[in-house]
C-alpha positions, -999 to 999 in steps of 0.1 A, spaced: 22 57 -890 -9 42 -891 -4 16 -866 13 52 -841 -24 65 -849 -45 41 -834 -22 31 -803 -20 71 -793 -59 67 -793 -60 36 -770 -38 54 -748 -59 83 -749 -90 65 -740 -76 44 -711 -64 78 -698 -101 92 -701 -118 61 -685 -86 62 -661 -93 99 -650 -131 92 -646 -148 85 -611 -135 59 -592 -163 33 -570 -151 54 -541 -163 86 -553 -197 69 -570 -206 56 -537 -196 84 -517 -222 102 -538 -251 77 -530 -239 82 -491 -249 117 -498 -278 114 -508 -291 83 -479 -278 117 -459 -304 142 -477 -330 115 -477 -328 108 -440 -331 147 -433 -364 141 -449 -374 109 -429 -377 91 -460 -362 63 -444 -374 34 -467 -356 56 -499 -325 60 -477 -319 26 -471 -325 16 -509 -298 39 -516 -274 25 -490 -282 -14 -503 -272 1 -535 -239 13 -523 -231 -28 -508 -241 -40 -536 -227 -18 -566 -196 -8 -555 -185 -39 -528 -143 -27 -534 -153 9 -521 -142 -2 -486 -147 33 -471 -182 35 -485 -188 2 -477 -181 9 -436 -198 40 -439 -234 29 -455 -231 -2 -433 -231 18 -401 -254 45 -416 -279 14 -420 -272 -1 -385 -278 36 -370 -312 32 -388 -322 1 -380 -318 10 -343 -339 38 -347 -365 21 -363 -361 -10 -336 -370 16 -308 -398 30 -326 -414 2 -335 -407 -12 -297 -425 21 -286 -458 16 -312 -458 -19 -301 -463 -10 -269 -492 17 -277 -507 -8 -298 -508 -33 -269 -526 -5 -249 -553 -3 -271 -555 -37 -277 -566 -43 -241 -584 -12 -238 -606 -24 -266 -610 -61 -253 -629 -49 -226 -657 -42 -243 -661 -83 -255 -666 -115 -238 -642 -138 -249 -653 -177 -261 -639 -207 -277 -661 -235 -280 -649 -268 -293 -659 -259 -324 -636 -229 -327 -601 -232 -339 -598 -196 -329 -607 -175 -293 -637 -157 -309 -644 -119 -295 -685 -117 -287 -697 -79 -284 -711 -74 -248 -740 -63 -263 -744 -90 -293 -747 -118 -266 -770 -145 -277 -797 -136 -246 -798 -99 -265 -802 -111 -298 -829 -138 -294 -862 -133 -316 -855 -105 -333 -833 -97 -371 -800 -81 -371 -767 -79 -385 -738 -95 -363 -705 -87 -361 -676 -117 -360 -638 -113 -350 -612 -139 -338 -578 -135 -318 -562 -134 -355 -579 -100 -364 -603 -120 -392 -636 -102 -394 -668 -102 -408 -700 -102 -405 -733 -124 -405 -771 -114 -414 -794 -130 -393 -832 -129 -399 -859 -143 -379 -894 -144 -389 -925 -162 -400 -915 -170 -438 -887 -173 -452 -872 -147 -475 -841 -172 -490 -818 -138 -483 -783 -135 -507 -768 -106 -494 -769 -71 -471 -769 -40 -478 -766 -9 -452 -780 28 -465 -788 59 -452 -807 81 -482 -781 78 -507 -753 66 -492 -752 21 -492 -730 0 -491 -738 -40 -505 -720 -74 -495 -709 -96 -518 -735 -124 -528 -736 -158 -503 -759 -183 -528 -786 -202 -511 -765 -241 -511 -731 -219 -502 -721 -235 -465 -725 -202 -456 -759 -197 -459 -781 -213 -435 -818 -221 -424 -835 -239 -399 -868 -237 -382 -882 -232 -347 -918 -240 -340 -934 -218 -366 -908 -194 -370 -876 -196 -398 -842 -191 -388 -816 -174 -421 -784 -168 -414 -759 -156 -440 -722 -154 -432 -699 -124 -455 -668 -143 -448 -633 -134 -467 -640 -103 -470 -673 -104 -488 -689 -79 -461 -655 -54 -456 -675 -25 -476 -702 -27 -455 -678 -27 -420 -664 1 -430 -695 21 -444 -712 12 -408 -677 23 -389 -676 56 -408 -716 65 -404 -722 52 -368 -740 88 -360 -762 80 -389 -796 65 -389 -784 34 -405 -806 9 -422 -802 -24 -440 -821 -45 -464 -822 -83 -462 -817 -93 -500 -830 -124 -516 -863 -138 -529 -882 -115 -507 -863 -81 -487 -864 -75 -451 -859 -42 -435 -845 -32 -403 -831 0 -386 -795 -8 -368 -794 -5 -334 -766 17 -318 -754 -8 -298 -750 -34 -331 -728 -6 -352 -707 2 -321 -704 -35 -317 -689 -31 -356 -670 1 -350 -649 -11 -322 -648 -48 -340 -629 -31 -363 -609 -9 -346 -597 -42 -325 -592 -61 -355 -567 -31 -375 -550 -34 -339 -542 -67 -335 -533 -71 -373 -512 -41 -366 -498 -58 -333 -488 -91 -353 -470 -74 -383 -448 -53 -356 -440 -82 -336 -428 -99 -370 -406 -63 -381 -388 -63 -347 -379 -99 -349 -365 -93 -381 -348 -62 -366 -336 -82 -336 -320 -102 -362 -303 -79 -382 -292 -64 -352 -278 -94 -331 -304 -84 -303 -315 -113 -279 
């Protein structure tokens, strides 16, 4: 009787896991929701949910079909937007080389982007902060002083009342920090490379219309105002530099959409 007892319950439990939801109806559930999702243009969340439906549930062979041309639908989609920003992106790209000379010298690994303006018969004998971008989208930007006497400068910082911005530190025996002399005048310049000078880009981008300063820090301070030219010279560095960093990373999404998608 005992023994009766405990077999009617096994029974009873296979029947209850038995008359539960079936993968089929679990993944038909997660379809619906990629569905909502996508009415939201939350794409990324949509496709989570699909991968979820492959993955899970790989014997819900309706599901299955379903999520995997729900996903190729996407991917299409996204293929021909990413085609059309491309191409906007390229716009800009060459809009926005206009306004630099390009140069590669044999010490340049990379074409270098020169600000029409910045050109080294514009910047002789005088202090200023110059702007440095490459075909890669790497910027930054250099201090360069010229005077009588050295001031042994560290760093830069750009302000306008209250509002600064400071570069990292570039030590006086850092390769990045040089000095040489001319006749009787000295020669410092101090390059913010990896990204050591990004906070100041962007401060000088975002206040162009300002009457922008900056203070040469080290030993002994040096003040100058910015010219306009020198922070539009930043301003549209930087706005080429987002754009061809932008350009790269979509060339490298619609390859790997080309892939996905058997596209030659």
């Amino acid at each position: 009787m005992k023994f009766s007892v405990y077999y009617l319950l096994f029974l009873m439990a296979l029947g209850f896991v038995a008359c539960g939801p079936s993968d089929e109806d679990k993944a038909r559930v997660r379809l619906n929701y990629a569905k909502k999702l996508l009415e939201t243009n939350d794409t990324t969340q949509a496709v989570l949910q699909l991968d979820s439906v492959l993955i899970l549930f790989p014997k819900a062979v309706y599901s299955v079909n379903a999520a995997k041309s729900m996903k190729g639908e996407i991917n299409i989609d996204l293929f021909k937007k990413k085609e059309t920003e491309l191409d906007s992106v390229k716009a800009q790209i060459t809009r926005l080389e206009s306004l630099f000379d390009r140069e590669k010298t044999e010490y340049d690994r990379y074409t270098q982007y020169i600000p029409k303006r910045q050109t080294l018969q514009n910047s002789m004998n005088r202090s200023f902060i110059q702007v440095h971008l490459d075909e890669r989208g790497d910027l930054y930007l250099s201090s360069n002083y010229y005077g009588k006497t050295l001031i042994n400068h560290v760093a830069l910082s750009v302000y306008d009342g209250e509002f600064s911005a400071v570069t990292d530190t570039v030590p006086l025996d850092d390769a990045n920090n040089h000095q040489s002399d001319f006749m009787e005048f000295k020669w410092e310049k101090v390059s913010y490379r990896d990204g050591k000078s990004q906070n100041v880009i962007d401060f000088i981008a975002n206040n162009s219309d300002r009457k922008l300063k900056a203070v040469f820090l080290g030993k002994s301070q040096f003040f100058i105002i910015l010219e306009d030219f020198d922070k539009t010279a930043v301003e549209d560095a930087l706005n080429l530099s987002k754009a061809i960093k932008r350009r790269t990373a979509l060339e490298a999404e619609i390859k790997k959409l080309q892939s996905q998608l058997n596209i030659q």
